[in-house]
mmCIF file as gemmi writes it, N, C-alpha and C atoms, coordinates in Angstrom:
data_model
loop_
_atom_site.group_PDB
_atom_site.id
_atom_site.type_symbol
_atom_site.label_atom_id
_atom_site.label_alt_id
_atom_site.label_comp_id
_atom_site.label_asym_id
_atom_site.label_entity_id
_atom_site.label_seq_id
_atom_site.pdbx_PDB_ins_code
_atom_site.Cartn_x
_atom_site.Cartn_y
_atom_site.Cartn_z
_atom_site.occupancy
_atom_site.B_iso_or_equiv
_atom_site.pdbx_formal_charge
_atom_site.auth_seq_id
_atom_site.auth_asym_id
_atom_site.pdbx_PDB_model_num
ATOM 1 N N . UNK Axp A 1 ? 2.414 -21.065 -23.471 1 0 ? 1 A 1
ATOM 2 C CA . UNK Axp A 1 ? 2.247 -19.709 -23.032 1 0 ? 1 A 1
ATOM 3 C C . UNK Axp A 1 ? 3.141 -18.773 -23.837 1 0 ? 1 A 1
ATOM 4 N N . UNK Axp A 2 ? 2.453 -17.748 -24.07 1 0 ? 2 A 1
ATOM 5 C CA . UNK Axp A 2 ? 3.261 -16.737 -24.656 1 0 ? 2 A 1
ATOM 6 C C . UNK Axp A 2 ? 3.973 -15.902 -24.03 1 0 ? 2 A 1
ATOM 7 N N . UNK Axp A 3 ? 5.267 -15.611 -24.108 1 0 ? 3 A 1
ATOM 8 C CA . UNK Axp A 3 ? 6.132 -14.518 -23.337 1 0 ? 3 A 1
ATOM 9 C C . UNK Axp A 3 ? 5.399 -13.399 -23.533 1 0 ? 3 A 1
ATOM 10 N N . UNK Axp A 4 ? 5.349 -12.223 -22.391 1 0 ? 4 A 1
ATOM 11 C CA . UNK Axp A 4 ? 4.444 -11.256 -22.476 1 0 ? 4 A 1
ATOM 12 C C . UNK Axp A 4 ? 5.931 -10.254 -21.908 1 0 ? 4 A 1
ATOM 13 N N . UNK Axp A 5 ? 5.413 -8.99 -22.261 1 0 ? 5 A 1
ATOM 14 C CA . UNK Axp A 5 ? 6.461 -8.037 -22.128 1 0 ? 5 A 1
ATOM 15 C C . UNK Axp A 5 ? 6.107 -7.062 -21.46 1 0 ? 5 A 1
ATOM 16 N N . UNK Axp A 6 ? 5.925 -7.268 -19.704 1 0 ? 6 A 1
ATOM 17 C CA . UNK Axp A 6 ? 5.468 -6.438 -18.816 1 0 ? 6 A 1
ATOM 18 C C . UNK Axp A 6 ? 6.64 -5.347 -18.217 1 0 ? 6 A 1
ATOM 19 N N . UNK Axp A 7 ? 6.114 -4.258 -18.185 1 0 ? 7 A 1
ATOM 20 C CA . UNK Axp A 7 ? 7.316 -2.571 -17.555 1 0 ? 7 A 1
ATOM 21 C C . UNK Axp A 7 ? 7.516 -3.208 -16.088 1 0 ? 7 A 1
ATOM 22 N N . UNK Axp A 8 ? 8.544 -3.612 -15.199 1 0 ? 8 A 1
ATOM 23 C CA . UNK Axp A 8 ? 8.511 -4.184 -13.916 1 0 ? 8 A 1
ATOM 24 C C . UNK Axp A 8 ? 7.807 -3.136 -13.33 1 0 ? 8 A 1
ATOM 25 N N . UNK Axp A 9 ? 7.344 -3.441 -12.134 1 0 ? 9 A 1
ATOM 26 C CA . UNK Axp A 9 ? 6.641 -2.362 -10.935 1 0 ? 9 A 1
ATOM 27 C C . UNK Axp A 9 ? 7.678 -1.798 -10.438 1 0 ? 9 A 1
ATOM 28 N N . UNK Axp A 10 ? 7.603 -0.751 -10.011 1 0 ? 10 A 1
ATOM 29 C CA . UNK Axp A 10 ? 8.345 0.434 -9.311 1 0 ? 10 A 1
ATOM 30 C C . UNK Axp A 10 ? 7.575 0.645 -8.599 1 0 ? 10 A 1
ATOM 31 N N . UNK Axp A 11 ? 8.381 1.227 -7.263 1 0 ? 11 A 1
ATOM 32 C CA . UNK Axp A 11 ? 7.413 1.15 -5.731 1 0 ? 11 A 1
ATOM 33 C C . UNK Axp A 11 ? 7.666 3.085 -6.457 1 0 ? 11 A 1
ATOM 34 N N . UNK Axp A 12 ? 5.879 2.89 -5.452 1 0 ? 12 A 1
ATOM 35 C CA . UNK Axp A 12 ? 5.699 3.774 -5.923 1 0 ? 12 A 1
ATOM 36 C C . UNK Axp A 12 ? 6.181 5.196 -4.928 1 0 ? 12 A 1
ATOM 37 N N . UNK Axp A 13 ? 6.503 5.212 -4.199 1 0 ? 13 A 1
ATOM 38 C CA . UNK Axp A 13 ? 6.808 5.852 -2.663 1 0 ? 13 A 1
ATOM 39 C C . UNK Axp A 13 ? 8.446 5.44 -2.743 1 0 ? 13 A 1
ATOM 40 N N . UNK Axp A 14 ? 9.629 4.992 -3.407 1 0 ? 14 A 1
ATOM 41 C CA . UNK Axp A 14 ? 10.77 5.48 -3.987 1 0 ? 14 A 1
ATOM 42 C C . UNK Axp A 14 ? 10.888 6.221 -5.071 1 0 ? 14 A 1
ATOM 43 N N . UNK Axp A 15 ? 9.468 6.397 -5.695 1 0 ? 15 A 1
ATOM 44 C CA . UNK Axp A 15 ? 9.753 7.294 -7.017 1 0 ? 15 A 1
ATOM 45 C C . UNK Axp A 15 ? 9.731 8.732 -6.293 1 0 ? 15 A 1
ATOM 46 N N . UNK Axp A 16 ? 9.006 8.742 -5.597 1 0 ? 16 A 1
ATOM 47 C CA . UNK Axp A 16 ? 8.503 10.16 -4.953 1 0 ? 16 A 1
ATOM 48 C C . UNK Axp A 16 ? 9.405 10.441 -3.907 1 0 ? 16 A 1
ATOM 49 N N . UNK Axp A 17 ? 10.537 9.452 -3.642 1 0 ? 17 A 1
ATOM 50 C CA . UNK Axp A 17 ? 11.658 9.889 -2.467 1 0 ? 17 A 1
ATOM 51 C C . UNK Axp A 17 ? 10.868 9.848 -0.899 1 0 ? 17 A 1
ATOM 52 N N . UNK Axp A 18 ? 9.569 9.7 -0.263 1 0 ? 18 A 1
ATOM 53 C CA . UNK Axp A 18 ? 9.243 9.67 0.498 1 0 ? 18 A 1
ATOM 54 C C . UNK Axp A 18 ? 10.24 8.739 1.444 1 0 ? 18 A 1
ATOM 55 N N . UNK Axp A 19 ? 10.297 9.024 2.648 1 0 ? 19 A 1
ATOM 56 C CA . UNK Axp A 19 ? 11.013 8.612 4.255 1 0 ? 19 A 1
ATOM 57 C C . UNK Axp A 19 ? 10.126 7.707 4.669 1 0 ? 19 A 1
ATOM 58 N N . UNK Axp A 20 ? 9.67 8.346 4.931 1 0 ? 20 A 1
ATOM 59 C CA . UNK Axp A 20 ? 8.1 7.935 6.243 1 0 ? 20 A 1
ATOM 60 C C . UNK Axp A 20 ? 6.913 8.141 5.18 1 0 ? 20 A 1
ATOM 61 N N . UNK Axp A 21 ? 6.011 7.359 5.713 1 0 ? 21 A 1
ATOM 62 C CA . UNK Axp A 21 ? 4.804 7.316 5.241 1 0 ? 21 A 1
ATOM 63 C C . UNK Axp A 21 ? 3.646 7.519 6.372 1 0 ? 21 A 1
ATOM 64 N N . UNK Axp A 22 ? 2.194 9.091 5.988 1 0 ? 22 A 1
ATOM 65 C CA . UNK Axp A 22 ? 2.109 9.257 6.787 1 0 ? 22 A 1
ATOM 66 C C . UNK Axp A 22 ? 0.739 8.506 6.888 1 0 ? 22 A 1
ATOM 67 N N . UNK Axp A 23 ? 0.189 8.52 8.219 1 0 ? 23 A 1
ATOM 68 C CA . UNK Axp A 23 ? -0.982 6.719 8.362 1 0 ? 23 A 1
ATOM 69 C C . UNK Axp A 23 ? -2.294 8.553 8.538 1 0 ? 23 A 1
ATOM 70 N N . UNK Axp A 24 ? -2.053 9.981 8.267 1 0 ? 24 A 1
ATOM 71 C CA . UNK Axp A 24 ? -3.525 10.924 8.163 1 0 ? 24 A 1
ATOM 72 C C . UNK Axp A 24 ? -3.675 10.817 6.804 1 0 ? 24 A 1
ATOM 73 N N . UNK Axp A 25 ? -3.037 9.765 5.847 1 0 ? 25 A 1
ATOM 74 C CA . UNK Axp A 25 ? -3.041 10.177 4.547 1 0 ? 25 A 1
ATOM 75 C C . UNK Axp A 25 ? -3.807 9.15 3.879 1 0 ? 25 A 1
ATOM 76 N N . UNK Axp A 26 ? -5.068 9.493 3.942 1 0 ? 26 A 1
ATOM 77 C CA . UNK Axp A 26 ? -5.919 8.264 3.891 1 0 ? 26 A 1
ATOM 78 C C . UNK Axp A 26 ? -6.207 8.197 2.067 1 0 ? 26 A 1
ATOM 79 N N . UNK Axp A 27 ? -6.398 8.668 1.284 1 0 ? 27 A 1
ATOM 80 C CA . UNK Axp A 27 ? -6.379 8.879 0.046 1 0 ? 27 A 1
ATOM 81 C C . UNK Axp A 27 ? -5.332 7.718 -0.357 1 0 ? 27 A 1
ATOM 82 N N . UNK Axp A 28 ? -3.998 8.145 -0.172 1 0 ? 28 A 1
ATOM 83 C CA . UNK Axp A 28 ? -2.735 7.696 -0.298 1 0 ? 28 A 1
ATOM 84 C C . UNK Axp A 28 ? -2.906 5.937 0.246 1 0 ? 28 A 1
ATOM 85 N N . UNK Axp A 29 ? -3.397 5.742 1.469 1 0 ? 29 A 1
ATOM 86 C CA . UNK Axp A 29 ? -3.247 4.801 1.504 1 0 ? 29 A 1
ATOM 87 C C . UNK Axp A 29 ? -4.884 3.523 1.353 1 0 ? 29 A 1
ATOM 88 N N . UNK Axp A 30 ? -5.485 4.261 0.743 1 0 ? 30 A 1
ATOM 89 C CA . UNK Axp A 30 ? -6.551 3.042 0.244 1 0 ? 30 A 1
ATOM 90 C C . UNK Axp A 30 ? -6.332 3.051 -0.848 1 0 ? 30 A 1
ATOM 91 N N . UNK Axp A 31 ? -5.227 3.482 -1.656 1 0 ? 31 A 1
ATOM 92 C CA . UNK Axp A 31 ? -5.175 2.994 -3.061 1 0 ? 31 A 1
ATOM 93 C C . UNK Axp A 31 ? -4.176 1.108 -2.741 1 0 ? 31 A 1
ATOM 94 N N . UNK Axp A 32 ? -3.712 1.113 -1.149 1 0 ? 32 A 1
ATOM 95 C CA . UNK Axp A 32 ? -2.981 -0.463 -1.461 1 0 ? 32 A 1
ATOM 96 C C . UNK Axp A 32 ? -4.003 -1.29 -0.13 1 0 ? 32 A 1
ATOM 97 N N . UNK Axp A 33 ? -5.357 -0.525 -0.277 1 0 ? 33 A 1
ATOM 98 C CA . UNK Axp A 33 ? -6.023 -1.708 0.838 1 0 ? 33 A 1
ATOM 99 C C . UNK Axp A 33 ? -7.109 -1.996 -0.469 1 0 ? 33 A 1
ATOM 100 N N . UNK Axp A 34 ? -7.633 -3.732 -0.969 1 0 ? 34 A 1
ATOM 101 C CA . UNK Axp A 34 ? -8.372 -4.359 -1.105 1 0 ? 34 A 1
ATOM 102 C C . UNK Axp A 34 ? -9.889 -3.616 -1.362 1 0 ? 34 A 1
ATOM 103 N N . UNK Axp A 35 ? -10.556 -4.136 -2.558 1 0 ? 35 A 1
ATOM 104 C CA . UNK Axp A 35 ? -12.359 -4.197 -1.71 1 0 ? 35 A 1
ATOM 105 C C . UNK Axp A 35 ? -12.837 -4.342 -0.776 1 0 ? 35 A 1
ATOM 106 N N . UNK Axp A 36 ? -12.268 -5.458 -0.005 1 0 ? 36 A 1
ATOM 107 C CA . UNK Axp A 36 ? -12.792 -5.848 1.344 1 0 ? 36 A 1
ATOM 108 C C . UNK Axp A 36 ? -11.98 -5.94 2.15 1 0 ? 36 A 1
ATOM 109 N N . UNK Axp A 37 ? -10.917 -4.409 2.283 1 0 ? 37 A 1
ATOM 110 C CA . UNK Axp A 37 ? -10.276 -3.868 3.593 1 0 ? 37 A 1
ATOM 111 C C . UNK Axp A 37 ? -9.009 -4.533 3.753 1 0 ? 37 A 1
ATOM 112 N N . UNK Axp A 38 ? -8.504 -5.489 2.886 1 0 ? 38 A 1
ATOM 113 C CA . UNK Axp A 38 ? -7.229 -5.943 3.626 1 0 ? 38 A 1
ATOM 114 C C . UNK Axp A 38 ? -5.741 -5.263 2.588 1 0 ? 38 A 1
ATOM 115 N N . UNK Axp A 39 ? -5.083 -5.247 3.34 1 0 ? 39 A 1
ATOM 116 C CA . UNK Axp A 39 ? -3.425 -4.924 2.777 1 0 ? 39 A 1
ATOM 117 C C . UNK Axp A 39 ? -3.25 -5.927 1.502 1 0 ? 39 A 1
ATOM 118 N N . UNK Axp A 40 ? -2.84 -4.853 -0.02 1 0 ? 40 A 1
ATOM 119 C CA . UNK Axp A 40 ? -2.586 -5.729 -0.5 1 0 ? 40 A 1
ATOM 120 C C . UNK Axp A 40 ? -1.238 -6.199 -0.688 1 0 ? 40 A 1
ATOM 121 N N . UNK Axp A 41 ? -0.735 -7.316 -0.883 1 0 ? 41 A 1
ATOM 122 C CA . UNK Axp A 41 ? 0.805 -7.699 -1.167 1 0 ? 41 A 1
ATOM 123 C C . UNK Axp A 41 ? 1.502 -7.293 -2.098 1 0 ? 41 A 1
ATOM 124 N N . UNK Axp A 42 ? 2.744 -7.261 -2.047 1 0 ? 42 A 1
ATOM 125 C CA . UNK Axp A 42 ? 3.686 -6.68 -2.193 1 0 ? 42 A 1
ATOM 126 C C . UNK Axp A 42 ? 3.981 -6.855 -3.963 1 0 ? 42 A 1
ATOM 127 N N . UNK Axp A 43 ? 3.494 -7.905 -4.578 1 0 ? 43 A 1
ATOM 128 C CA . UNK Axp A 43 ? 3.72 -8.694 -5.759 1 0 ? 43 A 1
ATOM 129 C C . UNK Axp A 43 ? 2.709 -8.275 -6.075 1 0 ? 43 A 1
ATOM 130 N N . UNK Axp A 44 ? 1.571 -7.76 -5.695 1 0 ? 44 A 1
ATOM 131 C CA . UNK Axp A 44 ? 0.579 -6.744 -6.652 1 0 ? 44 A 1
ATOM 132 C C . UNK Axp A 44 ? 0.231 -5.354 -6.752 1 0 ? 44 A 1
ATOM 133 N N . UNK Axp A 45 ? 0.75 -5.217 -5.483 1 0 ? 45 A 1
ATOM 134 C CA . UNK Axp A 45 ? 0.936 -3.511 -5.45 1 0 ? 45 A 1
ATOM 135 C C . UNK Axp A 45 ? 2.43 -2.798 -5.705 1 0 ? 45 A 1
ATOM 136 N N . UNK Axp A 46 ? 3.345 -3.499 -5.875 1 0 ? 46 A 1
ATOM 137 C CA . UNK Axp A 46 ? 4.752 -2.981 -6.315 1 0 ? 46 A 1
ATOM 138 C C . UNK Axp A 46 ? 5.506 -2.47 -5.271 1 0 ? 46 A 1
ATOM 139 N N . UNK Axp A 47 ? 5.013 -2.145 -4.158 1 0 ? 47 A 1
ATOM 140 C CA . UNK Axp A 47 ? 5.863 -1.359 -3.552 1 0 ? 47 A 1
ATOM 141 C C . UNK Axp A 47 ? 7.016 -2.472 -2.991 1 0 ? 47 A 1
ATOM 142 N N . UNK Axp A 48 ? 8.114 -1.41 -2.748 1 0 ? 48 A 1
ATOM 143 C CA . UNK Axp A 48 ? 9.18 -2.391 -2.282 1 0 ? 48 A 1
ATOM 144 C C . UNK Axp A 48 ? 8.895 -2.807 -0.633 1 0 ? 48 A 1
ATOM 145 N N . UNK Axp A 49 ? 10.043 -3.503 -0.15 1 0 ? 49 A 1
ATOM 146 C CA . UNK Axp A 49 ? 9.842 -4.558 1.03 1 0 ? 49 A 1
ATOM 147 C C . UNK Axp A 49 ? 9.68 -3.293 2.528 1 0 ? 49 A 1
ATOM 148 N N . UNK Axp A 50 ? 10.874 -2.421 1.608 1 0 ? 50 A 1
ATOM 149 C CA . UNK Axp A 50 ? 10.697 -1.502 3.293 1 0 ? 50 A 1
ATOM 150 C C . UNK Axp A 50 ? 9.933 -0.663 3.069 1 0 ? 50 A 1
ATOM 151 N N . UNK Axp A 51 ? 9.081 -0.281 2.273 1 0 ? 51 A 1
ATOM 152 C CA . UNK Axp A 51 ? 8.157 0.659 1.825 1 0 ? 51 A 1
ATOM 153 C C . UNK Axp A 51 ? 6.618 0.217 2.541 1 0 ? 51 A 1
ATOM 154 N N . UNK Axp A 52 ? 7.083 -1.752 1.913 1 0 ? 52 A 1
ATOM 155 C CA . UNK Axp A 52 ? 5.712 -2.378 2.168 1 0 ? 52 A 1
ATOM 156 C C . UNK Axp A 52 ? 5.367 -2.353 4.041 1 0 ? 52 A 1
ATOM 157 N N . UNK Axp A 53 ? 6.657 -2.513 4.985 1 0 ? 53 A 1
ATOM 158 C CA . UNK Axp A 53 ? 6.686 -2.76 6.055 1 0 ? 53 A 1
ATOM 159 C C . UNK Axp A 53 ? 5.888 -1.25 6.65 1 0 ? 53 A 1
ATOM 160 N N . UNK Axp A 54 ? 6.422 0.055 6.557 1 0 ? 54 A 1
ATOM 161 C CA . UNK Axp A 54 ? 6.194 1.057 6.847 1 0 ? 54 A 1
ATOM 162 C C . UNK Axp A 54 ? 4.468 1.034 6.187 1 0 ? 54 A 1
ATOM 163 N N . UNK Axp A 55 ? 4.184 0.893 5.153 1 0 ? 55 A 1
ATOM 164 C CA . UNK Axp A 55 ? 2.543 1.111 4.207 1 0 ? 55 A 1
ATOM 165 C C . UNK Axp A 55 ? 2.004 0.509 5.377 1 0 ? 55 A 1
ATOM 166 N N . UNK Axp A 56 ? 2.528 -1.001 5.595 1 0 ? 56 A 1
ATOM 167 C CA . UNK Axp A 56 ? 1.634 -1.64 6.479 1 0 ? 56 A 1
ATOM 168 C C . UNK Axp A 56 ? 1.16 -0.869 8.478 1 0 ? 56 A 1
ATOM 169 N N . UNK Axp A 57 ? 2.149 -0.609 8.714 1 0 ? 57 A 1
ATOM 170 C CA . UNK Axp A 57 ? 2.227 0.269 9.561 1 0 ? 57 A 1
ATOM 171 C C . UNK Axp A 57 ? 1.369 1.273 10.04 1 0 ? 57 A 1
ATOM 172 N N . UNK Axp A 58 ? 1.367 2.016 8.742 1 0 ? 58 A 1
ATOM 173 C CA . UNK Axp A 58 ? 1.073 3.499 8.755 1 0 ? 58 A 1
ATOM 174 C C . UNK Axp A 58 ? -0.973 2.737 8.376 1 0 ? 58 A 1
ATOM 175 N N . UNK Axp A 59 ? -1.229 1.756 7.848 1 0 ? 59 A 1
ATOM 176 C CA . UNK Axp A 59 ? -2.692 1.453 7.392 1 0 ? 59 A 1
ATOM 177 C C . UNK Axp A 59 ? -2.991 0.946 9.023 1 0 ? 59 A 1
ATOM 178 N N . UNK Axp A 60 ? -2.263 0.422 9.502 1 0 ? 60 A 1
ATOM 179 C CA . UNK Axp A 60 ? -2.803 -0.312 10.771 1 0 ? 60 A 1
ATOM 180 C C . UNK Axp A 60 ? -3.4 1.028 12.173 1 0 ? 60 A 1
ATOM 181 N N . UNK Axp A 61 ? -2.328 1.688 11.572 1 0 ? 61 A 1
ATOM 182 C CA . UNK Axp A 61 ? -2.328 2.963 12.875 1 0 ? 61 A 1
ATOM 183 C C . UNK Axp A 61 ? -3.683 3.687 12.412 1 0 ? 61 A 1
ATOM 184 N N . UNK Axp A 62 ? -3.73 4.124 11.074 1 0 ? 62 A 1
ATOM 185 C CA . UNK Axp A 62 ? -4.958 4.82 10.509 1 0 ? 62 A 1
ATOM 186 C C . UNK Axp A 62 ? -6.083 4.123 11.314 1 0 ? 62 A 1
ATOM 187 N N . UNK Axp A 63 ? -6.559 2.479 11.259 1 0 ? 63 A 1
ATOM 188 C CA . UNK Axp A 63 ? -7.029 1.724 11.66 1 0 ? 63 A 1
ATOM 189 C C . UNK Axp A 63 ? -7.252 2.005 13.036 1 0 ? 63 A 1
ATOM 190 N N . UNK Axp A 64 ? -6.13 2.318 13.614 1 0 ? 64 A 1
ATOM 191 C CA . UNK Axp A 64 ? -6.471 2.404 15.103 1 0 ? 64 A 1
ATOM 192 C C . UNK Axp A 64 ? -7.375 3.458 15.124 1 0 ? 64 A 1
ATOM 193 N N . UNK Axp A 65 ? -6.777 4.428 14.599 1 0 ? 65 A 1
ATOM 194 C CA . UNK Axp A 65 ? -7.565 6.071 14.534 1 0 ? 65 A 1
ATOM 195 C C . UNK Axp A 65 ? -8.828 6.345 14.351 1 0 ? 65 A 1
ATOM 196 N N . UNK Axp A 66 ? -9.166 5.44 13.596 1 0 ? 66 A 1
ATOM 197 C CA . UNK Axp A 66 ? -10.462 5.187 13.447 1 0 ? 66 A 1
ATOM 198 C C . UNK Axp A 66 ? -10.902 6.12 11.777 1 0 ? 66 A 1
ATOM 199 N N . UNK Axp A 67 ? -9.578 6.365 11.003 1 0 ? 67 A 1
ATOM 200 C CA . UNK Axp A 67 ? -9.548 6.669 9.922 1 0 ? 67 A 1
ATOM 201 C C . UNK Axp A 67 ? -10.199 6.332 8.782 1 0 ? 67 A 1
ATOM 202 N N . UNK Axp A 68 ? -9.236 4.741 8.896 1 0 ? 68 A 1
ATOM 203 C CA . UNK Axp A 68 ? -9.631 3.513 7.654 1 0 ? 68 A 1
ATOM 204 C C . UNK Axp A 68 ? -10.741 2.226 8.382 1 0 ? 68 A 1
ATOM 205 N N . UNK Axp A 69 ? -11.57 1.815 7.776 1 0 ? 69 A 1
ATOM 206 C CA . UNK Axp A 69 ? -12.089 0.549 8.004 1 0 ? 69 A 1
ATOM 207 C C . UNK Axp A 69 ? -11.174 -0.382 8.53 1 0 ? 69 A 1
ATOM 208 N N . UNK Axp A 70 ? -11.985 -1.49 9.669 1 0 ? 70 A 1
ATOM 209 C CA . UNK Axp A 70 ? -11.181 -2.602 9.935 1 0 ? 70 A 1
ATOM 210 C C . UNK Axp A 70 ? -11.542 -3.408 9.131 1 0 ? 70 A 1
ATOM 211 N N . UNK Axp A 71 ? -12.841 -3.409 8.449 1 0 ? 71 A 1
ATOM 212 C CA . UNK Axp A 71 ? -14.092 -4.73 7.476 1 0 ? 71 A 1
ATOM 213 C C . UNK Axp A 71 ? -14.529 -3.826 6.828 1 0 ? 71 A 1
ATOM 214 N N . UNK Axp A 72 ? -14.439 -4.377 5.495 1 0 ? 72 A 1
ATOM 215 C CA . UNK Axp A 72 ? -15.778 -3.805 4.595 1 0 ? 72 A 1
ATOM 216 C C . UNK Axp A 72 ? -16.9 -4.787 4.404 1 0 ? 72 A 1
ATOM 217 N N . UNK Axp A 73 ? -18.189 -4.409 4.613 1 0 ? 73 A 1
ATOM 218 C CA . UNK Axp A 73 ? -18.76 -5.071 4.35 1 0 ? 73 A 1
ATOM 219 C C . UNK Axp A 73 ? -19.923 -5.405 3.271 1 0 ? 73 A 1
């Protein structure tokens, strides 16, 4: 294998200084849900751990709201 020379990920929601993340911000948050609706992890979407906890959060509540999809089908 060849060594490859990847820029590390930077969460993207510490670049922007965001606190809270808000779950009406549906734009914002289907850029880290899947084709087929699920949360993606943390090792492919970059964001950091407490970023990822809150993302997850704020997608589930949307969910409740009836915002975001529970299934795509």
């Amino acid at each position: 294998m060849k060594p490859t020379s990847r820029k590390p990920k930077t969460c993207h929601f510490c670049q922007v200084n965001a606190q809270d993340i808000n779950y009406k911000d549906t734009k914002t948050l289907q850029r880290y849900l899947s084709s087929f609706g699920k949360i993606v992890p943390r090792k492919r979407s970059g964001v950091c751990a407490w970023h990822q906890r809150k993302l997850a959060n704020a997608i589930k509540r949307a969910r409740f709201m009836a915002l975001l999809p529970y299934l795509v089908r």
